[in-house]
C-alpha positions as CSV (number, residue, x, y, z in Angstrom):
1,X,-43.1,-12.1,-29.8
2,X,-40.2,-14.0,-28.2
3,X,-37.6,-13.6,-25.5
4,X,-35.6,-11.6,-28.1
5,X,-37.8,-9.8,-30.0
6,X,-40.6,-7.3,-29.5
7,X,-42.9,-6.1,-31.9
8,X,-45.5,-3.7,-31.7
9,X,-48.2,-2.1,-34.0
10,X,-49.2,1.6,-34.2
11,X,-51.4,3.0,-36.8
12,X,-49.1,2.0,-40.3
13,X,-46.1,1.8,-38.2
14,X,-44.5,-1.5,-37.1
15,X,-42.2,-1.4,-34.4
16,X,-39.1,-4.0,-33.9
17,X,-37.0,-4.2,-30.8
18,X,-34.4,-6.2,-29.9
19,X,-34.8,-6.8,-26.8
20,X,-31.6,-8.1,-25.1
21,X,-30.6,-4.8,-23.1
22,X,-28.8,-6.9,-20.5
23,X,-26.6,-8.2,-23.6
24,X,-26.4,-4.3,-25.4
25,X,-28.8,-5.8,-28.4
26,X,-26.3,-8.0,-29.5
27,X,-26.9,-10.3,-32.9
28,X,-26.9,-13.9,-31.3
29,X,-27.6,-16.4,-33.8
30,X,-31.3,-17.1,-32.5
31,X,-31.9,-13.1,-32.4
32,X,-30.6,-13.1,-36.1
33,X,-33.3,-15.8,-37.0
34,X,-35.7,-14.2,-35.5
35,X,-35.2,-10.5,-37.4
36,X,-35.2,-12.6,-40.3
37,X,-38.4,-13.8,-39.9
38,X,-40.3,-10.9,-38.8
39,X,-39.1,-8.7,-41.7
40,X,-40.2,-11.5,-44.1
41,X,-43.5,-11.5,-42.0
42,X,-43.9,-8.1,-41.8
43,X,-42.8,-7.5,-45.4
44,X,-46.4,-9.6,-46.8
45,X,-49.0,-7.4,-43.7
46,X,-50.9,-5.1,-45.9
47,X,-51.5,-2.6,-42.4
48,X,-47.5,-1.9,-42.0
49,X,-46.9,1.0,-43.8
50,X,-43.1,1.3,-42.5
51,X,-40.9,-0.6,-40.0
52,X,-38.8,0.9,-37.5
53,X,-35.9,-1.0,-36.0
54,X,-34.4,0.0,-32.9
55,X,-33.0,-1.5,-29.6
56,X,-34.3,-1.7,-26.1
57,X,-33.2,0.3,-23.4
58,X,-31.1,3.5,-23.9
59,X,-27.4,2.2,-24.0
60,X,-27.4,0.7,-27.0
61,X,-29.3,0.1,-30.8
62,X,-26.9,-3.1,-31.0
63,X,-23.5,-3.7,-29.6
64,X,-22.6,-6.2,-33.0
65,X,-22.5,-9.6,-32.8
66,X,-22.8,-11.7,-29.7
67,X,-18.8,-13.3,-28.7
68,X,-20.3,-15.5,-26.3
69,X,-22.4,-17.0,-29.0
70,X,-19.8,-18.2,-31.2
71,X,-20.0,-21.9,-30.6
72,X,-21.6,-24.9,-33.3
73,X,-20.7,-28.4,-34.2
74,X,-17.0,-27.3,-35.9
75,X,-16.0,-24.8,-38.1
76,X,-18.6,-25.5,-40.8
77,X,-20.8,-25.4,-38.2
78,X,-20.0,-21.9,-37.2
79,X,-19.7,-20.7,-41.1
80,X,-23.2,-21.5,-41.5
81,X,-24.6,-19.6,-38.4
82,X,-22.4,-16.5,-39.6
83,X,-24.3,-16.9,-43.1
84,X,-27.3,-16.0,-41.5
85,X,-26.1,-12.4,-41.2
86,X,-25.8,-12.3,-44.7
87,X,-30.0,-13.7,-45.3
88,X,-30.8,-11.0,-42.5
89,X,-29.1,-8.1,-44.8
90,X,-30.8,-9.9,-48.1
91,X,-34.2,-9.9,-46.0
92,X,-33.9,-6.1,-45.4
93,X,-33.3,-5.2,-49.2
94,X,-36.0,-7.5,-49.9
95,X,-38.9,-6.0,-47.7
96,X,-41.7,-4.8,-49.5
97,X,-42.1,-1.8,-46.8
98,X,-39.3,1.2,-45.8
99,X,-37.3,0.3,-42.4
100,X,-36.3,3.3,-40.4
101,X,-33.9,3.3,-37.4
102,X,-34.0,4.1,-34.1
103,X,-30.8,4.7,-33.1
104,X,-31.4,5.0,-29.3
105,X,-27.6,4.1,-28.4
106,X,-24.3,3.3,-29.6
107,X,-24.4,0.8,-33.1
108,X,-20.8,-1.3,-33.4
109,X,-19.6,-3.6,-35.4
110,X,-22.6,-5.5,-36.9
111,X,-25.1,-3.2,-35.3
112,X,-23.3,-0.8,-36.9
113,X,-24.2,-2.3,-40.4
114,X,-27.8,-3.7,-39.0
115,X,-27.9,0.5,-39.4
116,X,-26.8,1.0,-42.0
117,X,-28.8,-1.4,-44.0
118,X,-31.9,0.5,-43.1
119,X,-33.4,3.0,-45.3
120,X,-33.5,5.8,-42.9
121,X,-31.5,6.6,-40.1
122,X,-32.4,8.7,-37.1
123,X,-30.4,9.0,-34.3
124,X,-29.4,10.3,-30.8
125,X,-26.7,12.6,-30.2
126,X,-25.4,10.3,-27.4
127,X,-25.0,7.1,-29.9
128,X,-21.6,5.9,-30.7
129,X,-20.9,3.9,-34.5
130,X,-18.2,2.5,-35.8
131,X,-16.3,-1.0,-36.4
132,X,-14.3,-1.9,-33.3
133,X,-13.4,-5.2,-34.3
134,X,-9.6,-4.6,-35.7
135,X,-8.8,-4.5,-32.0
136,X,-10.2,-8.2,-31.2
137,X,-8.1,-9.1,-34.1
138,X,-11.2,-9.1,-36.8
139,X,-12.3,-7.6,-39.9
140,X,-15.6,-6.1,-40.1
141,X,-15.8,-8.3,-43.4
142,X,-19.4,-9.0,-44.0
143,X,-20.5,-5.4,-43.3
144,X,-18.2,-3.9,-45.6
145,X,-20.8,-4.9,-48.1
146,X,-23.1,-2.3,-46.7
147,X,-20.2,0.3,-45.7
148,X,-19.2,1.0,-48.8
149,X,-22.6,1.0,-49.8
150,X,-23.2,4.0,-47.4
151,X,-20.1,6.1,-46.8
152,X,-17.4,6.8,-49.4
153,X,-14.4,4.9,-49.4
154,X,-11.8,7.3,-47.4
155,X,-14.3,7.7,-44.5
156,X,-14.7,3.9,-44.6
157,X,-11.5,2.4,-44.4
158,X,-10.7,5.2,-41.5
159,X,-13.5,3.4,-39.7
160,X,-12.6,0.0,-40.5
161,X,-8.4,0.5,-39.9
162,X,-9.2,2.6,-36.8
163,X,-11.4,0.7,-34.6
164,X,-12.4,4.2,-33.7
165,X,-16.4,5.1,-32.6
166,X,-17.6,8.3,-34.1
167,X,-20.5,10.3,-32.2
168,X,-24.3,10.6,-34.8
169,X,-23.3,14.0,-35.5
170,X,-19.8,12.6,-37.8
171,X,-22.5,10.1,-38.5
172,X,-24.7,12.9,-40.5
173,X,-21.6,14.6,-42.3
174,X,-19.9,11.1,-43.8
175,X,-23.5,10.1,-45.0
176,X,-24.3,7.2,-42.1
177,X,-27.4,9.0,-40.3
178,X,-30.5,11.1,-42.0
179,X,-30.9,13.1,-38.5
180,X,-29.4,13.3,-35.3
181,X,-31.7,14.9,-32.3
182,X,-31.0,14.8,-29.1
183,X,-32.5,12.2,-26.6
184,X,-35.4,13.5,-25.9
185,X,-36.3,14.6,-29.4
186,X,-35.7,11.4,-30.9
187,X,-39.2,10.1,-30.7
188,X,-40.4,13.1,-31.7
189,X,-38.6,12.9,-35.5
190,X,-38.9,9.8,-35.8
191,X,-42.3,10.1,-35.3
192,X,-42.4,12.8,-37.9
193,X,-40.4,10.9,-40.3
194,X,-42.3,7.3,-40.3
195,X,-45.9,9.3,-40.2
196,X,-44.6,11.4,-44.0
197,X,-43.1,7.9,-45.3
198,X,-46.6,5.9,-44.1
199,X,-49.1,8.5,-45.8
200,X,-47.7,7.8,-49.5
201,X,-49.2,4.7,-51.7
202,X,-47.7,1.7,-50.2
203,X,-47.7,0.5,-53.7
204,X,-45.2,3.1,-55.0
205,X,-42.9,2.8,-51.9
206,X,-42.5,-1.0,-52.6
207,X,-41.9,-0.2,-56.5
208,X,-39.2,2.6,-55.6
209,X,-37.5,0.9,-53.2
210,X,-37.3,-2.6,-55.2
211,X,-35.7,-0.3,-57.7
212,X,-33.3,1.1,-56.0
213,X,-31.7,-2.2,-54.6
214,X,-31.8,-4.4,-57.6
215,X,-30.1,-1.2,-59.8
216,X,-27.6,-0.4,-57.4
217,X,-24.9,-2.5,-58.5
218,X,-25.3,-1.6,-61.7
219,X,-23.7,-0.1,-64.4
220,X,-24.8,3.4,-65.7
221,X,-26.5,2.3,-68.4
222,X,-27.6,-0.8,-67.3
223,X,-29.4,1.2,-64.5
224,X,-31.2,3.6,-66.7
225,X,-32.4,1.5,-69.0
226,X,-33.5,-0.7,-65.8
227,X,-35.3,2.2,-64.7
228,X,-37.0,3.4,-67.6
229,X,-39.1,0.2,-67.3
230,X,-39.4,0.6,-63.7
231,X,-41.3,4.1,-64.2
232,X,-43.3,2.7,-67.0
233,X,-44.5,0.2,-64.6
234,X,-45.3,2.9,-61.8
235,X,-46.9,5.1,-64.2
236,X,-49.3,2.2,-65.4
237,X,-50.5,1.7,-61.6
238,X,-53.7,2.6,-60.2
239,X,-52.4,5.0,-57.0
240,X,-50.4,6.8,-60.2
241,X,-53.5,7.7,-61.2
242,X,-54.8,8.6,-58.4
243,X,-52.2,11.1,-57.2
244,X,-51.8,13.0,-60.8
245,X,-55.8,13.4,-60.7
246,X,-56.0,14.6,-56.8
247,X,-53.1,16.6,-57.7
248,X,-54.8,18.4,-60.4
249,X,-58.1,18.0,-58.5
250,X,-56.1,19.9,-55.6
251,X,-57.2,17.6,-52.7
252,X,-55.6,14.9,-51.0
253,X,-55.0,11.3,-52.5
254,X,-56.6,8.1,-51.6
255,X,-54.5,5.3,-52.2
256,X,-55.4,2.0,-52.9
257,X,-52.3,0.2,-52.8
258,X,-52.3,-0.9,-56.4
């Protein structure tokens, strides 16, 4: 808990909320610190099934990075606090537990890839995205990372030349949002998404989604092969077990987390 952050508990679920409404969720430094820690924190909890990430109020998930918070001892100075981003996306991938978003308002700019480097995105039909910092004379550089990790490369660039903001629904068809609902429904599916996520073996989740971060740079083959000792590994696991024998058993699984 801090002046920044807010995090709350519910069942599996762990809840994160920026909660600078006053400032639209923007990344300050400090704010950037501070996600940092609580997905590293909430990464090692054995109760957190899944995390969801959202903003408070209903303006915005997170307006980008904070202008007025671009001050240090030189430009060094300033080069190192920007790094931070860059350990906050690292963090995410590294998280032993699914992050979902909450997209309760517009994401620019670095909210826009604080977004995009969840897992799952769910959003409201009144939220805006996109990269509006070609018109402060910037280049959404360290998101383009996750961009073109996201979105293919046409719809991209048209984001990143433009400047322009794009409404949840484009979100959905270039591949940036999972679902768009509107405002009232969007506690509703997340709710139904993070409850179907947090009932599988937390064990398998973290296996799965290691996978898929470490092989995703990779070549073809590199990835296969990769991945044919990842599934060895899963299949050697005790909640493996467990859900081939309730499967044929036709009752529910109890996982153990192992």
């Amino acid at each position: 808990m801090s002046d920044n952050l807010t995090i709350t508990f519910e069942g599996r679920v762990a809840t994160v909320t920026i909660d600078r409404e006053q400032r639209r969720n923007a990344l300050s430094t400090q704010v950037v610190s501070e996600l940092i820690e609580a997905f590293n924190d909430l990464s090692q909890n054995d109760d957190v099934g899944v995390v969801v990430l959202t903003g408070a109020g209903e303006r915005a998930f997170c307006a980008g990075g904070d202008l007025s918070d671009m001050q240090g001892d030189g430009m060094l100075d300033l080069h190192a606090n920007r790094g931070k981003f860059v350990d906050l996306m690292i963090a995410m991938n590294r998280c032993a537990k699914p992050i979902v978003a909450r997209v309760n308002g517009h994401a620019l700019g670095g909210g826009f890839g604080l977004m995009l480097n969840c897992d799952i995105v769910v959003a409201s039909e009144t939220a805006k995205l996109g990269t509006p910092e070609i018109r402060l004379g910037l280049f959404p550089m360290m998101i383009m990372a996750v961009i073109v990790r996201n979105i293919g490369r046409k719809h991209a660039m048209d984001l990143m030349l433009s400047g322009e903001r794009i409404s949840a629904e484009r979100g959905v068809q270039i591949g940036a949002v999972n679902y768009c609902v509107p405002a009232d429904e969007l506690d509703a599916k997340l709710a139904e998404v993070v409850e179907r996520i947090a009932g599988f073996s937390p064990a398998i989740l973290k296996l799965g989604r290691n996978a898929f971060y470490k092989t995703q740079d990779m070549s073809f083959e590199e990835a296969l092969r990769s991945l044919h000792n990842e599934l060895s590994i899963n299949a050697m696991t005790e909640d493996a077990s467990e859900g081939v024998m309730a499967f044929l058993a036709k009752r529910e699984p109890e996982w153990k987390g192992r």
